[in-house]
N, CA and C atoms as a LAMMPS dump frame, in Angstrom:
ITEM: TIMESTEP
0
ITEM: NUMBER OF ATOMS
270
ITEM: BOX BOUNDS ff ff ff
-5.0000000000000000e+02 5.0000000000000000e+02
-5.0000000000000000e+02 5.0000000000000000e+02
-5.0000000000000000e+02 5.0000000000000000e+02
ITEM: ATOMS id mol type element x y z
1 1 1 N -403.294 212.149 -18.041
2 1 2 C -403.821 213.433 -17.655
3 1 3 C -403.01 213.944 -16.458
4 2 1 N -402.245 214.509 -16.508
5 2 2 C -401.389 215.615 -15.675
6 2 3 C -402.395 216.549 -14.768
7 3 1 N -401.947 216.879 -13.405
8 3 2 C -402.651 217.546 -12.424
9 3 3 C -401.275 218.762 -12.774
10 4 1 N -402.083 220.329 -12.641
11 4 2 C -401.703 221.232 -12.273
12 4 3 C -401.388 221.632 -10.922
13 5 1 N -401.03 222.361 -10.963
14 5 2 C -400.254 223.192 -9.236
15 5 3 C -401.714 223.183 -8.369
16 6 1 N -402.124 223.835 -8.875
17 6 2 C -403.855 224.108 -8.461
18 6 3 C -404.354 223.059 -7.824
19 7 1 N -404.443 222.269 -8.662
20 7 2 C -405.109 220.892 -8.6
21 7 3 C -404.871 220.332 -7.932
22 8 1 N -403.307 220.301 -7.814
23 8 2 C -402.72 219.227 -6.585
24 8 3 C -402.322 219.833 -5.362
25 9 1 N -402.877 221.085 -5.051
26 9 2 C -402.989 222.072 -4.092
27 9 3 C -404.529 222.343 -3.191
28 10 1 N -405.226 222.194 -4.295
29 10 2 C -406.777 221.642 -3.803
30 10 3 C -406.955 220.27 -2.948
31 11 1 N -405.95 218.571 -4.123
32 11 2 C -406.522 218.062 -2.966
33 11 3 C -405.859 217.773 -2.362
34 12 1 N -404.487 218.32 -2.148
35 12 2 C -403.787 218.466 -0.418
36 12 3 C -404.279 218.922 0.243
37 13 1 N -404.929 219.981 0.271
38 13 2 C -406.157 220.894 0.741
39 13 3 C -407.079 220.002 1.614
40 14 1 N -407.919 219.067 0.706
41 14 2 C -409.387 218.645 1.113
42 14 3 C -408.672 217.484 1.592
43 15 1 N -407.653 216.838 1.537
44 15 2 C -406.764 215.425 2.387
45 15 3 C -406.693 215.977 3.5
46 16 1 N -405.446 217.192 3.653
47 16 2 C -405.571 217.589 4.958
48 16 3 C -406.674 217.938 5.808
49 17 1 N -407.917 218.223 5.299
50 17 2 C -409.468 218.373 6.222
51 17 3 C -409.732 217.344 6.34
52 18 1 N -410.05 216.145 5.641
53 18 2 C -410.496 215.017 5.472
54 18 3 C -409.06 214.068 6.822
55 19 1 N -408.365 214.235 6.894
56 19 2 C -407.305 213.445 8.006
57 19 3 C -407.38 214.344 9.247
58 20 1 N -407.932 215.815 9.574
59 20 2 C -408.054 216.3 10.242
60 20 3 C -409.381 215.86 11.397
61 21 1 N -410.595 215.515 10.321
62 21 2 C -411.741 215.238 10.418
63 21 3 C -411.785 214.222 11.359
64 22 1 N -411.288 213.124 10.763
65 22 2 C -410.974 211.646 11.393
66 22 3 C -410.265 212.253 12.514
67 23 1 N -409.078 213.121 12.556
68 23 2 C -408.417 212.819 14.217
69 23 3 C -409.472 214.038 14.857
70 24 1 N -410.362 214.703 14.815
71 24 2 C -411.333 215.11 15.927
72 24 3 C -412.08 214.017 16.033
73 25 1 N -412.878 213.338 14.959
74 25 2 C -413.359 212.083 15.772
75 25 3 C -412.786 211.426 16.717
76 26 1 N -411.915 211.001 16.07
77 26 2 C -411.05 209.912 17.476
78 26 3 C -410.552 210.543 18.63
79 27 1 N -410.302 211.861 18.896
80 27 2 C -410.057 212.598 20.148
81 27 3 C -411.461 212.537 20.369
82 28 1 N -412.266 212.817 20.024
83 28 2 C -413.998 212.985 20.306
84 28 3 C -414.25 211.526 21.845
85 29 1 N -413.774 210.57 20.7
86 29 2 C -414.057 209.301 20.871
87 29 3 C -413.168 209.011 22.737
88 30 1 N -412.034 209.212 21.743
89 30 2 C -411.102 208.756 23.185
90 30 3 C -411.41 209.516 24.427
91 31 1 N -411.904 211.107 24.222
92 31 2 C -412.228 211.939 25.683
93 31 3 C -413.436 211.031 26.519
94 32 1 N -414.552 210.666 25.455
95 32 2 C -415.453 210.207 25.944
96 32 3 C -415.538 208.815 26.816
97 33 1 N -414.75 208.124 26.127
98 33 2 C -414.67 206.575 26.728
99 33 3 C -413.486 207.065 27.873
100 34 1 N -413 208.3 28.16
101 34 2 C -411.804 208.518 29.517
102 34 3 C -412.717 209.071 30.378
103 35 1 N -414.036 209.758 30.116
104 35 2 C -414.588 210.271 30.777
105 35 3 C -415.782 209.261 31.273
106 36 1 N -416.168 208.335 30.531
107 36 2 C -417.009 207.46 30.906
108 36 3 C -416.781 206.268 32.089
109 37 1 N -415.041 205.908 31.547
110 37 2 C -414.428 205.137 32.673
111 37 3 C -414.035 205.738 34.259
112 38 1 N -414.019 207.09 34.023
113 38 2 C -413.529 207.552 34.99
114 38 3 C -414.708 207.613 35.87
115 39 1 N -416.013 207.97 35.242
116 39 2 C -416.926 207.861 36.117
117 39 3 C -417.457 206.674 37.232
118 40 1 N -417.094 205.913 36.373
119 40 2 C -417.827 204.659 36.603
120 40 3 C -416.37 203.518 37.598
121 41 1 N -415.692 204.28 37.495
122 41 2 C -414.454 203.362 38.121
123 41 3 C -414.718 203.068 39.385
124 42 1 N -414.154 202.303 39.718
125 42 2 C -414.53 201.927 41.118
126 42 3 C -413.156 202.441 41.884
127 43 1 N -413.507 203.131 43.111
128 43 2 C -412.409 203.447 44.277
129 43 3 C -412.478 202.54 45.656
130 44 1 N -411.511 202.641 45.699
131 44 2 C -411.289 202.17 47.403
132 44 3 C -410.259 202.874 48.296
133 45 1 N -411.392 202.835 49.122
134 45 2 C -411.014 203.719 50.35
135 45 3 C -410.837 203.25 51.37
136 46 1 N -410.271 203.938 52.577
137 46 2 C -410.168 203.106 53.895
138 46 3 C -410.953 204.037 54.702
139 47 1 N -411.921 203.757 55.572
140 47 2 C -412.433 204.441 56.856
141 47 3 C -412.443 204.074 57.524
142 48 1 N -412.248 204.793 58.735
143 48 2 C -411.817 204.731 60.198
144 48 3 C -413.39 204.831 60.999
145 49 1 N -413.925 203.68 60.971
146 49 2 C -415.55 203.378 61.978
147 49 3 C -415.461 203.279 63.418
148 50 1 N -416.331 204.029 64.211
149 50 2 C -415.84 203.61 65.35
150 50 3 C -416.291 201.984 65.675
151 51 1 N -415.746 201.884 66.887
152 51 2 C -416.138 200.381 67.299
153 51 3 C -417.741 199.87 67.09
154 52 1 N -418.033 200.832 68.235
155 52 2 C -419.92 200.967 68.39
156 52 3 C -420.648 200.933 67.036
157 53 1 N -420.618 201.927 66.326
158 53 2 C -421.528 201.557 65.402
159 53 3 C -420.807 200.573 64.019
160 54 1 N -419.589 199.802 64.278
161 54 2 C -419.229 198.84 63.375
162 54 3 C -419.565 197.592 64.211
163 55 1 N -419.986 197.445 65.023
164 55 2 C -420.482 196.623 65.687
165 55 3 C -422.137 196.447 65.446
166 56 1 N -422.512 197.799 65.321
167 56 2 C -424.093 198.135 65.126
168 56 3 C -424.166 197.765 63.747
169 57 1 N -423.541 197.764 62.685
170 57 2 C -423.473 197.503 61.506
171 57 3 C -422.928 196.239 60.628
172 58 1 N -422.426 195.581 61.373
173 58 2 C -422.311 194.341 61.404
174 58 3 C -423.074 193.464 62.231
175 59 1 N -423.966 193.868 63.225
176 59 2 C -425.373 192.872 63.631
177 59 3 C -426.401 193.358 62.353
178 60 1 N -426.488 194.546 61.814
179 60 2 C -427.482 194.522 61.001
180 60 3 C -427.427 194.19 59.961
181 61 1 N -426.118 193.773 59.426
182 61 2 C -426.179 193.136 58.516
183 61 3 C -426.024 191.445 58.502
184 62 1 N -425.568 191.256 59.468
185 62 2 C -425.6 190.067 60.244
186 62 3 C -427.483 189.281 60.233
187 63 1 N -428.26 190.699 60.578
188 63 2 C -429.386 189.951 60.787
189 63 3 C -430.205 190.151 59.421
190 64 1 N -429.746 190.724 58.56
191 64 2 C -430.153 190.99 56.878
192 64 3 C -429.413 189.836 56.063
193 65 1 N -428.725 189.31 56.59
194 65 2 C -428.456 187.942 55.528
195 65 3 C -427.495 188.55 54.676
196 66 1 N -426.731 190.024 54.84
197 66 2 C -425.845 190.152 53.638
198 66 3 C -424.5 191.255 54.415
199 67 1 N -423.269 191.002 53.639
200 67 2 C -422.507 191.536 53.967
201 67 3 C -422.191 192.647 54.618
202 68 1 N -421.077 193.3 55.449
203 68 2 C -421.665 193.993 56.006
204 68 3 C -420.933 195.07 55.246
205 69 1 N -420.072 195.027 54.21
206 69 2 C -419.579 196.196 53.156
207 69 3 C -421.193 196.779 52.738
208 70 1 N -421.737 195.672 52.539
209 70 2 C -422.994 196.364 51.778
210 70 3 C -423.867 197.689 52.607
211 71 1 N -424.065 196.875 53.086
212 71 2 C -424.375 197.554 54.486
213 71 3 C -423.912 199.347 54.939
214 72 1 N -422.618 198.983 54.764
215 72 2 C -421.652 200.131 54.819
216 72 3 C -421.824 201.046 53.669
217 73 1 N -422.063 200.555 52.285
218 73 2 C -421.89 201.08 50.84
219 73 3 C -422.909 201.596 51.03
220 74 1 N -424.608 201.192 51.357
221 74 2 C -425.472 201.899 51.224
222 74 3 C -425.793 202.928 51.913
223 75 1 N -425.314 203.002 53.036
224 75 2 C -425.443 204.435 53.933
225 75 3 C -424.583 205.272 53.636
226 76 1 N -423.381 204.576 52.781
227 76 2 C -422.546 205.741 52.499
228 76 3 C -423.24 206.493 50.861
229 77 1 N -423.529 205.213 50.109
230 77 2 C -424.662 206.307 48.765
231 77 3 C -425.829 206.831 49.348
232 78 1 N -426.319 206.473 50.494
233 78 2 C -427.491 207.252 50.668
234 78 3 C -427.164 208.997 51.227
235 79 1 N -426.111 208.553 51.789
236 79 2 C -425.489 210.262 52.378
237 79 3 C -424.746 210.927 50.815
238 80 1 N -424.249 210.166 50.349
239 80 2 C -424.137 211.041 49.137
240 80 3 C -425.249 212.002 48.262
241 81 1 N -425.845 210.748 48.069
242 81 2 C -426.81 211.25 47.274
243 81 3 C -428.167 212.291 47.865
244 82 1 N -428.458 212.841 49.286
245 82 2 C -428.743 213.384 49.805
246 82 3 C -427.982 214.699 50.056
247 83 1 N -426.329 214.201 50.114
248 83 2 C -425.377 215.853 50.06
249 83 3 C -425.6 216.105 48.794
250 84 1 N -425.757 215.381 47.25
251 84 2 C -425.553 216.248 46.37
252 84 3 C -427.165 216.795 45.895
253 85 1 N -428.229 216.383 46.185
254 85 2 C -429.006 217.138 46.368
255 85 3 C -429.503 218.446 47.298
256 86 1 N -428.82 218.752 48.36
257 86 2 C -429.107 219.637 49.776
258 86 3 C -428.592 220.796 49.306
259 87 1 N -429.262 222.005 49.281
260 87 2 C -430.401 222.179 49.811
261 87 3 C -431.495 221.382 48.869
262 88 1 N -432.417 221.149 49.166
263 88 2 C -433.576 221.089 48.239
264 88 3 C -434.361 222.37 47.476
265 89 1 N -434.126 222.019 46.117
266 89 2 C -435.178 223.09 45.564
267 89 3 C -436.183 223.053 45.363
268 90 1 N -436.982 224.264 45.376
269 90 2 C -438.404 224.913 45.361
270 90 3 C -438.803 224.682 44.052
C-alpha cells in the first residue's frame, strides 16, 4: 500500500507537532528544575561585623550551645523576612 503526497504530508505534519510537543515539555522541564535550583542554592557571602556585637554574638551563641554562624544566619533571615514583608498590610 503506497502513501500519497497528501498522506505523507499529513504525517510529516502531525511528526513535526508530535517532536515539537516533547521539546516544550523538556524546555518546560529544564526552566523549572533552573528555577528551582536557583532558588534554593546556597550563597556565600562575606560581612564585615563590627567587633562589639561579633563579640556579643559569639557569647550568645557561646551560651546557646550552638555555633555562632547560626546565630548570625538567624538574625540575618529574621531581617529578611521582616524586609520582605514591610510595610504590613491591612
Amino acid at each position: 500500500m503506497a502513501l500519497g503526497g497528501a498522506e505523507l504530508l499529513i504525517l510529516f505534519i502531525l511528526f513535526i507537532l508530535f517532536m515539537g510537543g516533547i521539546a516544550a515539555i523538556v524546555i518546560v522541564i529544564v526552566k523549572l528544575t533552573q528555577r528551582s535550583n536557583s532558588r534554593g542554592a546556597s550563597t556565600t557571602s562575606t560581612i564585615n561585623i563590627d567587633p562589639s556585637i561579633h563579640a556579643a554574638l559569639t557569647e550568645i551563641a557561646a551560651r546557646d550551645g550552638v555555633p555562632a554562624s547560626s546565630v548570625v544566619n538567624g538574625l540575618l533571615n529574621d531581617y529578611i523576612n521582616k524586609r520582605r514583608y514591610w510595610p504590613p498590610t491591612q
